[in-house]
C-alpha positions as CSV (number, residue, x, y, z in Angstrom):
1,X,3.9,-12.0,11.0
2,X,2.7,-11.9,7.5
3,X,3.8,-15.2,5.0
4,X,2.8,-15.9,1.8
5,X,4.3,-18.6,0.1
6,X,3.5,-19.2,-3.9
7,X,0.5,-17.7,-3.4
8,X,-1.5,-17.6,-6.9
9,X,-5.5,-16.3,-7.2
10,X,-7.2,-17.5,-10.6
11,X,-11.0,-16.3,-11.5
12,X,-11.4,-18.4,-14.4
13,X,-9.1,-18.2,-16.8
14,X,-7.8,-15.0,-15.2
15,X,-4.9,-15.2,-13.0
16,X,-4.4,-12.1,-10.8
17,X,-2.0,-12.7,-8.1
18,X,0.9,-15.2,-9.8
19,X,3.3,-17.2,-7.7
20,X,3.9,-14.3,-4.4
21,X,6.2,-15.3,-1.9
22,X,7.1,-12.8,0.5
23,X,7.6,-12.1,4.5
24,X,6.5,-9.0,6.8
25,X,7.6,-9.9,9.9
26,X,8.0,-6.3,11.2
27,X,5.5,-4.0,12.9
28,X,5.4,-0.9,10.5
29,X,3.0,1.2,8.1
30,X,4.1,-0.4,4.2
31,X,2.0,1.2,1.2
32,X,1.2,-1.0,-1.5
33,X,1.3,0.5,-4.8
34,X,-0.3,-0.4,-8.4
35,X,-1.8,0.5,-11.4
36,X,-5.9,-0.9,-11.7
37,X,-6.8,-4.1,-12.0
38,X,-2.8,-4.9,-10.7
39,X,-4.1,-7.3,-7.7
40,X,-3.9,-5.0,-5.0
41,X,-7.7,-5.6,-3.5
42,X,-7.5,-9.1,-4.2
43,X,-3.8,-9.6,-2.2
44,X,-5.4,-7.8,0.7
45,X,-8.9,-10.0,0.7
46,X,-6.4,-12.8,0.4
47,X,-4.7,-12.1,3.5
48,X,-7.6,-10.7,5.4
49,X,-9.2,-13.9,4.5
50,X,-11.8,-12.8,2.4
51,X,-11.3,-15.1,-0.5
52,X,-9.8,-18.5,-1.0
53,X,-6.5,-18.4,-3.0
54,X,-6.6,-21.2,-5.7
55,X,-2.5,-21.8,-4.8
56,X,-0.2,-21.7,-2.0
57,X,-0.2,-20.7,1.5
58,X,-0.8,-17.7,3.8
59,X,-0.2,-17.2,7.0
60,X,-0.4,-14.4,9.8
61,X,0.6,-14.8,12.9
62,X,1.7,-18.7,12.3
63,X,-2.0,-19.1,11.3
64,X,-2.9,-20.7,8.2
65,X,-5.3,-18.1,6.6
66,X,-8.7,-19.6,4.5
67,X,-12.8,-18.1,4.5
68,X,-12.8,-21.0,7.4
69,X,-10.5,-19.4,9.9
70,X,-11.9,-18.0,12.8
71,X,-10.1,-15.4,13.4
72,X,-7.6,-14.2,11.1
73,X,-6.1,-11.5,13.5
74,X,-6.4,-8.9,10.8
75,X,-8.3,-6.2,10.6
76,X,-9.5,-5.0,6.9
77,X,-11.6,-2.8,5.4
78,X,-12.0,-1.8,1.9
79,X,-12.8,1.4,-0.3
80,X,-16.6,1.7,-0.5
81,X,-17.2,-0.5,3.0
82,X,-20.9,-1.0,3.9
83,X,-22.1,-1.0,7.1
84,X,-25.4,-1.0,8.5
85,X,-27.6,1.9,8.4
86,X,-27.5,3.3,12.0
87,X,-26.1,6.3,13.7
88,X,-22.3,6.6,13.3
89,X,-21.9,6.1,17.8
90,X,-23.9,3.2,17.8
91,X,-21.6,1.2,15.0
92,X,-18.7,2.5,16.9
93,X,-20.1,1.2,20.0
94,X,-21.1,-1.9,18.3
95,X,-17.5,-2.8,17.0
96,X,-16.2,-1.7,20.3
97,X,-18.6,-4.9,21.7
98,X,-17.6,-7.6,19.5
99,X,-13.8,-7.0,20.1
100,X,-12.6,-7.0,23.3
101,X,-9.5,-4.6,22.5
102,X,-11.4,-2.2,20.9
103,X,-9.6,0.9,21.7
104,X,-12.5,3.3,22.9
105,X,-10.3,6.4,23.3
106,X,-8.6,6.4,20.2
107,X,-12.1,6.3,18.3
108,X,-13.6,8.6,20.6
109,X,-11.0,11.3,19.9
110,X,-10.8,10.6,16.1
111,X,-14.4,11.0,16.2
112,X,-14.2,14.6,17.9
113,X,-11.2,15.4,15.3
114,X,-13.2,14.5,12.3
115,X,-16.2,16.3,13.7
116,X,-18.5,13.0,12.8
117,X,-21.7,13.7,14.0
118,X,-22.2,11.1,16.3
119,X,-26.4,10.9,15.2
120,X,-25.9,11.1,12.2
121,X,-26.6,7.6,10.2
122,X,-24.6,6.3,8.2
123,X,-25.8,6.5,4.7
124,X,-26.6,9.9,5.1
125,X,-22.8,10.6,5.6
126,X,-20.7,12.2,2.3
127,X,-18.3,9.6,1.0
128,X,-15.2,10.6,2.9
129,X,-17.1,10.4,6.0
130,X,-18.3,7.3,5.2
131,X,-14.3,5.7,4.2
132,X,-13.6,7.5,7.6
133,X,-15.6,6.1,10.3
134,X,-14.6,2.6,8.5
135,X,-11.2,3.5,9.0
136,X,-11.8,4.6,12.3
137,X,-13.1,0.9,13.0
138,X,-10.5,-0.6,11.5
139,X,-7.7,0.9,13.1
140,X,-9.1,1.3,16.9
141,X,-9.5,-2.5,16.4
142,X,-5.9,-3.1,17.7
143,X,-5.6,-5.9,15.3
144,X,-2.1,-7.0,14.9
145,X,-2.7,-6.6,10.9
146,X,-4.4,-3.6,9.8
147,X,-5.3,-3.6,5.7
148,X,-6.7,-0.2,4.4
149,X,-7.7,0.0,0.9
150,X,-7.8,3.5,-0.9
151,X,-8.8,4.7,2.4
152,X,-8.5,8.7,1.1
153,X,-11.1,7.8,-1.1
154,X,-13.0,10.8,-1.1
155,X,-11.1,12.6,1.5
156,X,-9.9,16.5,0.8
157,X,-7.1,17.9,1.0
158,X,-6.8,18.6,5.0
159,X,-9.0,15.1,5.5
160,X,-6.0,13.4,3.8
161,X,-3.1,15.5,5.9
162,X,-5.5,14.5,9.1
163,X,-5.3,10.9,8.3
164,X,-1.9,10.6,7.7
165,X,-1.6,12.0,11.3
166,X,-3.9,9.9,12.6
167,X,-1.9,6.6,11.2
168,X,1.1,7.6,12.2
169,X,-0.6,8.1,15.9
170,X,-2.5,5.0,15.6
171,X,1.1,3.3,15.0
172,X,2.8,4.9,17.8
173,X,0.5,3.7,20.0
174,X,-0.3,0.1,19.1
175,X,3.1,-1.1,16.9
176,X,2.0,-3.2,14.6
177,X,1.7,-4.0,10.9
178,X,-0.4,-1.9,8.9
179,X,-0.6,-1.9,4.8
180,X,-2.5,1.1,2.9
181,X,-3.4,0.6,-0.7
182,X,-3.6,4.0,-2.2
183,X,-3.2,6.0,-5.7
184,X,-1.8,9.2,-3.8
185,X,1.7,8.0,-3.8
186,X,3.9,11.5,-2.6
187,X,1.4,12.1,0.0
188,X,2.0,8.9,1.9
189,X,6.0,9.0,1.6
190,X,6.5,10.5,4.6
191,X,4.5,8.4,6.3
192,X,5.5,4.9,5.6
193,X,8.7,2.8,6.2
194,X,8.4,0.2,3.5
195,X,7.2,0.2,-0.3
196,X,5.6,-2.8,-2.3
197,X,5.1,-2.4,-5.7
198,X,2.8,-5.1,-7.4
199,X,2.3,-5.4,-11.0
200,X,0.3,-8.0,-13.4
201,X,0.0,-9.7,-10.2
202,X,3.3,-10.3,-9.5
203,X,5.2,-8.4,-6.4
204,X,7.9,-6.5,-8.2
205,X,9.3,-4.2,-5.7
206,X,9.8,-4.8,-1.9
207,X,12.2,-2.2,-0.2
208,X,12.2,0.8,1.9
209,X,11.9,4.1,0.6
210,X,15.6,5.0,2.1
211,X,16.3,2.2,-1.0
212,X,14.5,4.3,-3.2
213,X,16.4,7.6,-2.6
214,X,19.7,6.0,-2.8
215,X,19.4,4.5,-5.9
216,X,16.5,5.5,-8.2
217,X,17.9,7.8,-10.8
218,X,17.2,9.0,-14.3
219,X,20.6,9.5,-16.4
220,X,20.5,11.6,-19.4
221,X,22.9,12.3,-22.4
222,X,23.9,11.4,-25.7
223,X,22.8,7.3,-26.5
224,X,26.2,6.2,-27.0
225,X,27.7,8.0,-23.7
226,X,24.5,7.1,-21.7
227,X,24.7,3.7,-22.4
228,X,28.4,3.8,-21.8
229,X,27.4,5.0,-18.3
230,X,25.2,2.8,-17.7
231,X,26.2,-0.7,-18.8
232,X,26.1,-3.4,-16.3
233,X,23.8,-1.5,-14.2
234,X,19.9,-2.5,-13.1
235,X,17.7,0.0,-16.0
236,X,14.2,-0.3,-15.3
237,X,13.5,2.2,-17.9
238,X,14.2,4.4,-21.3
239,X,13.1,7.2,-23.0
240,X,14.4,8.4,-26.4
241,X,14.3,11.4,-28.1
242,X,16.5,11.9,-31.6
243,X,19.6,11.0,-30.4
244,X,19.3,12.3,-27.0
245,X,18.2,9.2,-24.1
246,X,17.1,8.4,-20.4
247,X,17.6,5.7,-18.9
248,X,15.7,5.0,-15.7
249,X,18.4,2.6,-13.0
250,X,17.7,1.1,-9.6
251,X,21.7,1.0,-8.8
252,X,24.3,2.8,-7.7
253,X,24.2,5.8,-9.9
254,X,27.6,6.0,-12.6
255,X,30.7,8.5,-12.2
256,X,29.4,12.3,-12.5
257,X,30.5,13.7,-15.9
258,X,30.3,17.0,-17.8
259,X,28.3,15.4,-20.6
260,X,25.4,13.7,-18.3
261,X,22.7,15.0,-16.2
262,X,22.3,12.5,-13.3
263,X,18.9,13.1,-10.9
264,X,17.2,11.1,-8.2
265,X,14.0,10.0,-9.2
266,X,11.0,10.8,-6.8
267,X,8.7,8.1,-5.9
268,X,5.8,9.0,-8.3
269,X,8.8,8.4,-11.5
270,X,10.8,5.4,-9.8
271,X,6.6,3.8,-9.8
272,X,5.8,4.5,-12.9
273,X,8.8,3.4,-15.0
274,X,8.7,0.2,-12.6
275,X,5.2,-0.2,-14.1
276,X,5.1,1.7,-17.3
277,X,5.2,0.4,-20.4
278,X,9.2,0.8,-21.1
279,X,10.1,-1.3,-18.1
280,X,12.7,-3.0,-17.6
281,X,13.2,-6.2,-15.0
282,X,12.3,-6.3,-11.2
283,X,14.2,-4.6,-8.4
284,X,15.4,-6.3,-5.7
């Protein structure tokens, strides 16, 4: 559904996105992690067709994507959206008239669960209101591509439990695919089905998260015996301490033994040392 083939996004002398080829060709909800300034927003502009890219090609749907295409058969809505200043019902009913599967229902009822006031206009909303009723758009679109950017901006707690609900219902009732940019990274894990990782503008990680928990771990011993352990296998990672080391792997983990300590990494560790500062190359 979703192709991008050496897909590269310079602003000057600034390259942010560098050389992406990838496919998602399967409905599903996929969360795309990085750190600031890693080329999330602009991938997703790029797609949605926002922006140009400066190389390569996107497609969705078999649809070469450009600022010229009329429609791109994606939905997308970034953090901070603006929308006109006019009572929250009237720009629901307004989207609902300029796309003819607008899925009234589904909005109506989100709009009941969130208790938006209906009257209420929209600047005068709190931020979270405001990132939801653009979600709530978005995803009662029916779009075959949905792209959420840090939509728990400004969300609480509970907000952020009732969106995740209200994803996985939007999913269940129109399969499609649906990519959420977000900071929050435990929260969303039992949402999703598939991870991307992007980094320096470069997609470094592209898996599910069943990937994840079967072979992210962090083995720790004596140098000498840890290395031992973990020669020939993929390290994305090391910490040292005296003479005492961690080593970060994306494999199969090594043999138990009584002088290692051998843990699964959770999703928050296995993102940051893919990112950090002590990392080593790409999973695949």
């Amino acid at each position: 559904m979703i192709e991008l083939k050496q897909v590269s996004k310079r602003y000057g002398q600034a390259t942010v996105l560098k050389n992406i080829t990838l496919s998602v060709d399967q409905p599903g909800i996929y969360c795309l992690l990085g750190r600031n300034g890693a080329g999330k927003t602009t991938l997703l502009k790029s797609i949605a067709g926002y922006q140009n890219i400066t190389d390569g090609v996107i497609r969705v749907g078999g649809k070469t994507i450009s600022t010229s295409t009329m429609d791109t058969g994606v939905s997308y809505i970034e953090n901070f959206a603006r929308h006109f200043n006019l009572p929250v019902r009237k720009l629901l009913r307004i989207a609902s008239e300029v796309n003819p599967h607008y899925d009234d229902d589904f909005a109506s009822e989100m709009m009941e669960r969130f208790e938006l006031d209906g009257k209420k206009k929209f600047h005068h909303l709190s931020l979270g209101m405001k990132t939801m009723v653009s979600t709530i758009i978005c995803l009662a679109s029916n779009k075959e591509v949905v792209l959420l950017d840090e939509p728990v901006l400004g969300f609480d707690a509970i907000m952020r439990v009732e969106f995740y609900d209200m994803l996985s219902e939007s999913f269940r009732k129109h399969p499609r695919i649906i990519i959420v940019s977000t900071h929050i990274i435990e929260e969303i894990a039992k949402t999703i089905q598939k991870l991307m990782i992007i980094d320096k503008g470069s997609v470094r990680f592209f898996d599910t998260l069943q990937s994840v928990e079967a072979k992210a771990f962090s083995v720790s011993g004596l140098q000498r015996e840890v290395e031992e352990a973990t020669q020939g296998l993929h390290v994305i990672g090391q910490d040292t301490v005296g003479g005492l080391v961690t080593r970060y792997i994306f494999d199969n983990p090594p043999e138990p033994a009584a002088s290692l300590e051998i843990h699964p990494l959770s999703l928050q560790d296995f993102f940051i040392q893919m990112v950090g500062h002590n990392k080593g190359g790409a999973a695949r």
